[in-house]
C-alpha positions in Angstrom: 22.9 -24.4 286.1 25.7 -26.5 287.8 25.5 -30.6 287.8 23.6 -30.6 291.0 21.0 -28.0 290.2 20.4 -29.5 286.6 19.2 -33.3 288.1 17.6 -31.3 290.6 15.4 -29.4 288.7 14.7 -32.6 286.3 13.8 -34.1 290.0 11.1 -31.3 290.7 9.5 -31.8 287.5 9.2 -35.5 287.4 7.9 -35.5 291.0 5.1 -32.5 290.3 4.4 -34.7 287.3 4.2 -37.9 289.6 6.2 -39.9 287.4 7.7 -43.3 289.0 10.7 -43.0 290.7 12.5 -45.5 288.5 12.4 -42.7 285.5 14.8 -41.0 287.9 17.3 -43.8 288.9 17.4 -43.9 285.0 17.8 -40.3 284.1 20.8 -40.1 286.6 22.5 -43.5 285.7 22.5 -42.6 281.6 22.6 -39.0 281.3 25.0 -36.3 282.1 23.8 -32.5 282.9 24.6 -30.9 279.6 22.1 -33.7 278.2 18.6 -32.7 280.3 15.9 -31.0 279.1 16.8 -31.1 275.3 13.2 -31.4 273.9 10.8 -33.7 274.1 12.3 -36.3 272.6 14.6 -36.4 275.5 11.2 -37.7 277.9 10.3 -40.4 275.8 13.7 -41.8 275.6 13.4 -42.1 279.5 9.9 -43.9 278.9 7.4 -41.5 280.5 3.7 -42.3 279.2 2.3 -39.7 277.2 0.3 -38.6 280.0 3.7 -37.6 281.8 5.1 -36.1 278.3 2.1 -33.7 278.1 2.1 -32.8 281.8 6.0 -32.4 281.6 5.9 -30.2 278.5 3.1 -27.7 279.7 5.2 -27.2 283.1 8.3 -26.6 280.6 6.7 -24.5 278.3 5.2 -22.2 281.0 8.2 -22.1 282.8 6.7 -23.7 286.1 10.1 -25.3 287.0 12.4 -21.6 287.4 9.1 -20.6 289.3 9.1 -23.4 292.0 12.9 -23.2 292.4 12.2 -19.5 293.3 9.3 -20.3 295.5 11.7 -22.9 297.4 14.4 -20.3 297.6 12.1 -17.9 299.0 10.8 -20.0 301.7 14.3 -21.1 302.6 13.9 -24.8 301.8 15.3 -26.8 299.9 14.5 -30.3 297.0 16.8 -32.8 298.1 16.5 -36.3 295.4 18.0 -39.5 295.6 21.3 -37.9 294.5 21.5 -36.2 298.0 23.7 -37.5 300.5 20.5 -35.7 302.6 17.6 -38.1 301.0 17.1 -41.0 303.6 18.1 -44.0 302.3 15.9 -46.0 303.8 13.1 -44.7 301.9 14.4 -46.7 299.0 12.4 -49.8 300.7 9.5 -48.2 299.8 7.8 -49.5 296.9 7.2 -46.4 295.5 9.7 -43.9 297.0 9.8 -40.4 296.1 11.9 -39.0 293.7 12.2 -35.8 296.3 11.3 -34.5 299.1 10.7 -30.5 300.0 12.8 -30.2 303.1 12.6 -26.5 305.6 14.8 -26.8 308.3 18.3 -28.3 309.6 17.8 -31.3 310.9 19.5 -35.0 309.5 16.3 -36.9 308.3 18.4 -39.6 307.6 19.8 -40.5 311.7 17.8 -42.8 313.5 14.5 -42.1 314.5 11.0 -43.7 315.6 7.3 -42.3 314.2 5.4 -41.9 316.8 1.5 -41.5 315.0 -2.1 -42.5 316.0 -5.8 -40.9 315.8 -6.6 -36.9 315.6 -9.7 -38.2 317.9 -7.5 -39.7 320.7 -8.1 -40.2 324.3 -6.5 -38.3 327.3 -4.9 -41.1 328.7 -3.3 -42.1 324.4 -2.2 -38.3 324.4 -0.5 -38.7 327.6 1.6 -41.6 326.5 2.2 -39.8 323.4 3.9 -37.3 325.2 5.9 -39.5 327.2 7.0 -41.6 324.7 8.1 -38.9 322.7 9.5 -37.0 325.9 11.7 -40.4 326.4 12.9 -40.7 322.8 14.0 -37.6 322.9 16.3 -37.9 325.8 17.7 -41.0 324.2 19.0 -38.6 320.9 16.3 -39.9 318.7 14.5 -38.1 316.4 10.7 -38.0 316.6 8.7 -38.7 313.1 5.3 -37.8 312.7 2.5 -35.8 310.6 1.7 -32.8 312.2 -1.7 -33.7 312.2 -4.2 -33.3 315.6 -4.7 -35.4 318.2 -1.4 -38.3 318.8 0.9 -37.1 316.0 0.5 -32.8 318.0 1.3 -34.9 321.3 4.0 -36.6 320.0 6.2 -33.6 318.6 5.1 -31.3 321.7 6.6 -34.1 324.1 10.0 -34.1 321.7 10.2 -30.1 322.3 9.3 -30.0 326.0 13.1 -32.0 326.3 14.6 -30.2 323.4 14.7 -33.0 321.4 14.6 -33.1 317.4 11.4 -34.0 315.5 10.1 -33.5 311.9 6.6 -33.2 310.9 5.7 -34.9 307.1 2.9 -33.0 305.6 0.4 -33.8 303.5 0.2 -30.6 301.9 3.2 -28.2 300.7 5.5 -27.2 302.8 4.7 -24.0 303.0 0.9 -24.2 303.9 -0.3 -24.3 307.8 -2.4 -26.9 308.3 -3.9 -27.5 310.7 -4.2 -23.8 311.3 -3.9 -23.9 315.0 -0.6 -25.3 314.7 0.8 -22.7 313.5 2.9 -22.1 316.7 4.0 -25.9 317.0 5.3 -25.8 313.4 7.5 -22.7 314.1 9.2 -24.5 317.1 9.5 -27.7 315.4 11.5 -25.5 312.7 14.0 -24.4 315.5 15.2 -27.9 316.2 13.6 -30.0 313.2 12.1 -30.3 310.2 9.1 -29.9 308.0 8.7 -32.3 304.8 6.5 -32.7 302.1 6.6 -34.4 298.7 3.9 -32.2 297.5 5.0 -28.8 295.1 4.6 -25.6 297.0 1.0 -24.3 297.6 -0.2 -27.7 297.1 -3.9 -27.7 299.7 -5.1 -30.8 301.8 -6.7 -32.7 299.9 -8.0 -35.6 301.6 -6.4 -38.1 299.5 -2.9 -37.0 299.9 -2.7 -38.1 303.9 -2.8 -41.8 303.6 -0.2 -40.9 300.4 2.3 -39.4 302.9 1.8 -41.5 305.4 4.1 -43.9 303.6 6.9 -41.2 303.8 6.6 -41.3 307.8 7.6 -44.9 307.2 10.1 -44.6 304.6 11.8 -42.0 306.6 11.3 -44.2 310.4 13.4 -46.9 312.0 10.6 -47.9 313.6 7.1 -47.0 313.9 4.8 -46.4 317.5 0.6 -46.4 316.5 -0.7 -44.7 320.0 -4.1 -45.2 319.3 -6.2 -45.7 316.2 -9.2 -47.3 315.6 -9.9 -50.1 313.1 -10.5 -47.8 309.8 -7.3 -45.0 310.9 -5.3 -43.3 308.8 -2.3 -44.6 311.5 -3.8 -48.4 310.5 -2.4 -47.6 307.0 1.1 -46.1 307.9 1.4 -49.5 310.1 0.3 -51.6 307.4 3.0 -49.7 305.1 5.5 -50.3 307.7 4.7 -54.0 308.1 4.6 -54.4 304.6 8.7 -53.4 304.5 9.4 -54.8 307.3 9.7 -52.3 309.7 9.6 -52.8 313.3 5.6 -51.4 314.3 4.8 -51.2 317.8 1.4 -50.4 319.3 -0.1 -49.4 323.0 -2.7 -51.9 323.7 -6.0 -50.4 324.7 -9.3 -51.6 326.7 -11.4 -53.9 324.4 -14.3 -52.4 325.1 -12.7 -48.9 323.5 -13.4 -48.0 319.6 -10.7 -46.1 319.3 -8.6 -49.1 320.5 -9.6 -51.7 318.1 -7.4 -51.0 315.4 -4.0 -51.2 317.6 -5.0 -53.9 319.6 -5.8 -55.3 316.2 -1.9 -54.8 315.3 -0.8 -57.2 318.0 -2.2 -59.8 315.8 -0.7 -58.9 312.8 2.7 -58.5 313.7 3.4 -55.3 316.0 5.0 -55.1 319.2 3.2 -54.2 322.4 4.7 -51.3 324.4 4.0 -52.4 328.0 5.9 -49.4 329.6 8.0 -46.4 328.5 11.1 -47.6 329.9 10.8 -51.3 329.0 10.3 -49.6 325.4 13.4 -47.2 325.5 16.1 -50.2 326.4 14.9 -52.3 323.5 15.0 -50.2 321.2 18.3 -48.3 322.2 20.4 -51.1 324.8 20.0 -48.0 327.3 19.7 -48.5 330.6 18.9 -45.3 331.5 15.7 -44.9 334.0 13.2 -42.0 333.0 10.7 -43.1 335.5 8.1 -42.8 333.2 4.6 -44.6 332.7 1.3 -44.6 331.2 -0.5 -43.0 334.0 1.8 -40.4 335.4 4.9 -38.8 334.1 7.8 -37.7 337.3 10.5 -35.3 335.9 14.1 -37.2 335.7 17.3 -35.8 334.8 17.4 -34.4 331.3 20.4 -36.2 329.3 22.0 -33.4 327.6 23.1 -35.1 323.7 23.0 -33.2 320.9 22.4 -35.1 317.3 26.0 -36.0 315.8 26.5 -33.6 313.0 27.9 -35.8 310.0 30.6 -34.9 307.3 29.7 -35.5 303.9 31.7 -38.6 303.9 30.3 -40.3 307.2 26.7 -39.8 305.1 28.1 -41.6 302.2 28.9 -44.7 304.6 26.5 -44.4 306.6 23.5 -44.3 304.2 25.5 -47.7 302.8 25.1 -49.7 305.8 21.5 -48.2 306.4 20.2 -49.8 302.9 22.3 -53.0 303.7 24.4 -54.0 306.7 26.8 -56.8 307.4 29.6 -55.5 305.2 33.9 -55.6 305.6 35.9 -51.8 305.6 36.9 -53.3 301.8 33.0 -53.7 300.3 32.6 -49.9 302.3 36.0 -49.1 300.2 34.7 -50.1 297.1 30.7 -49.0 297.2 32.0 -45.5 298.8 34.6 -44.2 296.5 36.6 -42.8 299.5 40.1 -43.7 299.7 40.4 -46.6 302.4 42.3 -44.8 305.2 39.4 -42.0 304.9 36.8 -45.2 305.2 38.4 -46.5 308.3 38.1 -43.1 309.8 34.4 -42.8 309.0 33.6 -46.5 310.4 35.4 -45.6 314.1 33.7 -42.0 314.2 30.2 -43.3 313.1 30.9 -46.3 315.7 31.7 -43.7 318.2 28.4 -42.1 317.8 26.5 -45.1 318.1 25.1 -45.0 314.6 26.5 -48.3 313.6 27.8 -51.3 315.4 30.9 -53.7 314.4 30.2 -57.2 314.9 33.5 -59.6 314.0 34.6 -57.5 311.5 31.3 -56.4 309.3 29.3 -53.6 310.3 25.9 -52.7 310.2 23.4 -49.2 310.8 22.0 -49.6 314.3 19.0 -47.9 313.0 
């Protein structure tokens, strides 16, 4: 195998393994291709428990890596790790980011983009909002993150297709299972624009446990994050807890008091979340747009469709790009010297990415605007 597909593969068995992501970082950082897989003695030089060591052998000795790798290519999807210009760099402020992700479809994970989650059991009037948030973003060129799940997180990617907009759905199973079932259709549309995304090995079923897990890879992979509805003991409680706990902007739809299903986002206002008091109000703060969608929580009136489609970024506009996203407030020379790209090729990069409104220059340093 070339360079690539070498750390790869090492990637795809240290994440079905569930070893910590740091054994990655390390592997990369001290070893070159030619040096993976050369015994055993090569895991425990990397410091993998003997728990990891005996996993990692029996998927070696039976050959399980060559089998996934053919499963992916199958299914026409692709392991991207953190040696991927594709793998979001903001997932890195997770605690425990994933050494990879299992990726089917086209779209850039890594542009801006807002979650947009809440309760399976949600009301009329949160599914609504769902949709109209999600409608809005959409016009406004930003990605819609959510987990394919019933109830807020269906709303949310139906309302980022009905404008053509971009969304990816984060499973909590592999890839390559439907679940749930009826949404079969949904995830064959999202596929046309978006993405689907799971940390999970092919084939891997729902168990319940592994929701609340991938809820922190909605986060990791969000600018922001939207809880519709939820009540007090919600799965979305725990993706805004996550997102809080990284500091990640978390915004919530206040509800009636008197509502169950209400509790836990009204709850949020109180621990740090925004409150969305309108669609619109919501759209300029987040994007300096002042575009009108005439859009509200009771009634949605069509507007003119704004017709953007998502920048499409050279390999070296992700390499400065995913710079600024993990820390902002640089000069062209830090860019110059963290990038590796000659500086007449950086200064390019900075005016095109400006351009798209990806990052912003502010007297002389620049930043990710999401």
């Amino acid at each position: 195998m070339n360079k690539i597909n070498e750390f790869t593969k090492a990637g795809i068995l240290l994440n079905a393994v569930r070893a910590p992501y740091g054994i990655f970082e390390k592997l990369c950082a001290e070893f070159e291709p030619d040096e993976l897989f050369k015994g055993e003695s090569f895991w425990k030089i990397l410091g993998l428990n003997k728990n990891h060591q005996e996993k990692l052998s029996n998927l070696i000795s039976g050959n399980w890596a060559e089998k996934e790798i053919s499963k992916i290519e199958k299914f026409d999807a692709r392991f991207i790790t953190a040696k991927d210009l594709d793998y979001p760099a903001k997932l890195k402020d997770l605690s425990n980011p994933p050494i990879g992700l299992y990726v089917k479809g086209n779209a850039n994970i890594s542009l801006p983009s807002v979650a947009v989650v809440g309760t399976r059991k949600c009301s009329d009037y949160a599914r609504t909002t769902a949709v109209n948030l999600a409608k809005a973003l959409a016009r406004n060129n930003i990605t819609v993150i959510s987990g394919g799940a019933r109830g807020i997180d269906t709303a949310g990617h139906r309302g980022c297709l009905e404008e053509n907009g971009v969304t990816a759905a984060v499973f909590g199973t592999g890839i390559d299972r439907v679940y749930p079932a009826e949404n079969r259709d949904l995830f064959a549309r999202i596929l046309e624009r978006g993405a689907l995304i799971s940390e999970y090995p092919m084939g891997t079923g729902g168990e319940a446990w592994r929701f609340p897990e991938r809820n922190r890879i909605i986060v990791g992979i969000a600018s922001r994050v939207v809880v519709v509805e939820s009540p007090e003991g919600g799965g979305a409680m725990l993706t805004a807890h996550a997102a809080l706990d990284i500091k990640r902007e978390v915004w919530t739809v206040p509800g009636r008091i008197t509502d169950e299903v209400c509790r836990g986002t009204n709850k949020l206002l109180n621990e740090g979340a925004k409150a969305i008091v309108s669609v619109n109000d919501f759209i300029e703060k987040i994007s300096g747009t002042h575009e009108q969608f005439n859009l509200n929580f009771d009634e949605y009136s069509e507007a003119p469709k704004i017709q953007k489609s998502a920048p499409v970024l050279s390999d070296e506009e992700k390499i400065v790009y995913s710079i600024l996203q993990r820390q902002g407030g640089k000069l062209a020379d830090e860019i110059f010297v963290e990038s590796g790209l000659d500086f007449v090729t950086v200064q390019g990069v900075l005016m095109n990415l400006e351009a798209e409104g990806l990052i912003m220059n502010s007297s002389g340093r620049f930043s990710a605007t999401a």
